[in-house]
N, C-alpha and C positions, 0 to 999 in steps of 0.2 A: 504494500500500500504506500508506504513512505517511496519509494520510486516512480511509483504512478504519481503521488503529490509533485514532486521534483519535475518531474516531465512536463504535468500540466502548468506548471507556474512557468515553465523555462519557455512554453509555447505563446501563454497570454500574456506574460509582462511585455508592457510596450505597445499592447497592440492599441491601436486608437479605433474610439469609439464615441460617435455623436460630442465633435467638437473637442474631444478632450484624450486623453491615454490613458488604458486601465493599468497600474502598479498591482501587484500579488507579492504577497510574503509569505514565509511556512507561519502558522500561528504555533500554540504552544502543543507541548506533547501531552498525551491524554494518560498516561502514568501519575501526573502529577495532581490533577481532579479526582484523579479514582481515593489516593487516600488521603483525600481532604473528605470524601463525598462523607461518611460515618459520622465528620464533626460537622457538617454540615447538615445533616439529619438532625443532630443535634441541638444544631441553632435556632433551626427552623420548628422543630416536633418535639425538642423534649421539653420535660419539665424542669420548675425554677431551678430545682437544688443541680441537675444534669447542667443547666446552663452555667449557674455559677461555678461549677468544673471547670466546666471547657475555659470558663473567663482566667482559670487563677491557672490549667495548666499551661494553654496556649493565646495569651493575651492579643500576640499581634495578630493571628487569625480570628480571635472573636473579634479585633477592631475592624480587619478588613471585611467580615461577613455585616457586619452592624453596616459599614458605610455604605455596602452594597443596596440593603435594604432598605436606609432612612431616605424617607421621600421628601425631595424639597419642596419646601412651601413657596417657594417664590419662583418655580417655576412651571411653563405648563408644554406638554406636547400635541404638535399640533400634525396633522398630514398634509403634504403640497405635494398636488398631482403635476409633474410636467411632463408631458406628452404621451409614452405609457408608464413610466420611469415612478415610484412610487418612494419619498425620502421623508423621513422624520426628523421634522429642527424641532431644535429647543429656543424656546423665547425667553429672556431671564424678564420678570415683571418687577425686580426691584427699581423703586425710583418711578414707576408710573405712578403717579397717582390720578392725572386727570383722564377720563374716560377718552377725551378727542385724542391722544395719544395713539391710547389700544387702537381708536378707529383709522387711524394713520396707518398701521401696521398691515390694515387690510387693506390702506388706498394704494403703498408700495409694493403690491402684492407678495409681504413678508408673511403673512398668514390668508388663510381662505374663511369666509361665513357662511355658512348655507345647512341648512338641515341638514339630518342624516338621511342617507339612499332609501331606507324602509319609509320615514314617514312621507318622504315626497312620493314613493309609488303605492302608498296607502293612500292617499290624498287623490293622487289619481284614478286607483281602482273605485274610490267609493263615487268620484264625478263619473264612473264610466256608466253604470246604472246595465249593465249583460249587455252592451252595445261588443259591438266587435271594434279588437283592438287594432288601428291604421300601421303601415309600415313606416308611416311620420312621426307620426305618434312616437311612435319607439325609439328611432334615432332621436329626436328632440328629450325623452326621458334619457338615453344612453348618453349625452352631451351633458345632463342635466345634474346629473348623478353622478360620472362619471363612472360608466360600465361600457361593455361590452353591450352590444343591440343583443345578442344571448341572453345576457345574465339579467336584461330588465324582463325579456318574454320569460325567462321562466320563475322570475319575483312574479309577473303578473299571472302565471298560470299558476300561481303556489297562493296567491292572494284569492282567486278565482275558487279553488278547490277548498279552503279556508269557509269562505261563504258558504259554496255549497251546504260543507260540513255543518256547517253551525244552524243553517236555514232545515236542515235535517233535523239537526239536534231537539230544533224548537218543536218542529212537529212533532216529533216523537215526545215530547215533554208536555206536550198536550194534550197527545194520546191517551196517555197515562195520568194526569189529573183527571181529564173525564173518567178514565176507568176507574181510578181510585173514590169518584166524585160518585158513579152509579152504585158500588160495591156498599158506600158508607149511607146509602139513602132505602 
């Protein structure tokens, strides 16, 4: 395996790709996580008195498991779609304090606003009313959302079958109250 690594890196470093050159390096060997992984069980799932162990035998590994996990407060992650390419920035929020700021950030387009994919094609399934759905349609939600024209038809087939299910569900829940309603009179 560690050969096949070497080859593939020695084939893709350098190679360019959409404006830029992709860089590859060997990451770290996996010997070294396997016998951390026990104290890391540890960190994660044991209990207080297992934790203060691990704290008093191996300090600077409870400090770097601690750091791994404390979540900053003053910052948030966001997603920026560019082109199909999918990158996670970090924005630090200290020092904003006025709102027009944050909205700068999305006029620079350093951050994106917009609902999430489910409730914009929930919103559109419930305006569709069983109309059949247009092949505009879809590209216009696929743009919208950013998806694939796939992955909105089969949110909207999945939205569709949901209904069904539920428009089932009621009748048979009503079935059933009458029955229970004749049975008790």
């Amino acid at each position: 395996m560690s050969a096949a690594l070497d080859q593939y890196i020695s084939r893709v470093d350098g190679t360019p790709c959409m404006n830029t050159v992709i860089h590859l390096t060997r990451g770290a060997e996996n010997h070294d996580f396997v016998s951390q992984r026990s104290k890391l069980m540890v960190f994660l799932k044991g209990n207080k008195m297992e934790k203060q162990n691990l704290q008093k035998e191996d300090p600077t590994l409870f400090k770097y498991f601690s750091e791994i996990w404390k979540n900053p407060e003053d910052k948030i992650l966001y997603w920026v779609h560019h082109l199909e390419a999918v990158f996670v920035s970090v924005v630090s929020l200290k020092g904003i304090k006025d709102v027009s700021q944050l909205l700068n950030l999305y006029a620079v387009g350093k951050a994106i606003r917009c609902p999430p994919q489910s409730d914009i094609l929930a919103e559109y399934h419930r305006k569709l009313n069983d109309r059949c759905v247009e092949e505009a349609d879809v590209d216009m939600l696929a743009k919208k959302c950013l998806l694939s024209s796939d992955d909105v038809k089969l949110w909207l087939e999945y939205l569709t079958q949901v209904s069904i299910n539920r428009k089932r569900g009621a009748e048979k829940a009503k079935a059933t109250r009458k029955k229970n309603k004749e049975k008790t009179v």
